[in-house]
N, C-alpha and C positions, 0 to 999 in steps of 0.2 A: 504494500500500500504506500503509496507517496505522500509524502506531506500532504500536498495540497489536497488530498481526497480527503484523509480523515479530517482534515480542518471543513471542508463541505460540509460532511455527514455532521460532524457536530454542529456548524450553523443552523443548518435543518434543525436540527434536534431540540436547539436554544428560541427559535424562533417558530415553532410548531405551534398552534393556538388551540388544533384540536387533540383532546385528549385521548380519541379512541386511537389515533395515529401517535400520540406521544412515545410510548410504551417501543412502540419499534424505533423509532427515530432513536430514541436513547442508548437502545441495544445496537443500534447499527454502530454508531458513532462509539461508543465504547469498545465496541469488537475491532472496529478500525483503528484504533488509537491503540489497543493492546496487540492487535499484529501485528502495527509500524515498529511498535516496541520490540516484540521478541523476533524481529529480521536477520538481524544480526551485525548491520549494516551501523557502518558510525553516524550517529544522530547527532545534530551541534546540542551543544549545553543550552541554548534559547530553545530547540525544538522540543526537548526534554521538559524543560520547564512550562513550555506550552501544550503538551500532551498531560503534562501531573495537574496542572491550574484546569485544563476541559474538564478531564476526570474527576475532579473536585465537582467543579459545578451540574457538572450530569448529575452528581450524587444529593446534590442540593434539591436538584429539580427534579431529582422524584420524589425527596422528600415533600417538597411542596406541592407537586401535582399527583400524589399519590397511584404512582407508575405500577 
C-alpha cells in the first residue's frame, strides 16, 4: 500500500457522515495503515508518525460514533 492510498482510505473514513458506511470506512483505513506498516519497506519518521496520529483518531471515532 502506498502512502498516499492509506492516507485516502483514512480521509474517507474521517469524513464519512453516514454511519451504516462508517464501520467499513474505519476498517478499510486501519487495515491500510497496518499493511503500509508491516511492508517492510523504510517509512520516513513523518510517515510513521502520520500512520500512529490516523490510528489514534480512527480509534477516537469509533469511540464516538459507536462503530
Amino acid at each position: 500500500m502506498s502512502e498516499n492510498g492509506w492516507q485516502e482510505l483514512y480521509k474517507a473514513a474521517i469524513l464519512e457522515l453516514d454511519p451504516m458506511q462508517l464501520q467499513d470506512r474505519v476498517k478499510a483505513a486501519e487495515s491500510a495503515i497496518t499493511a503500509r506498516a508491516s511492508l517492510g519497506v523504510q517509512i520516513s519518521r513523518d510517515e510513521r508518525r502520520a500512520m500512529d496520529d490516523a490510528l489514534s483518531a480512527l480509534r477516537m471515532l469509533k469511540r464516538g460514533r459507536a462503530c
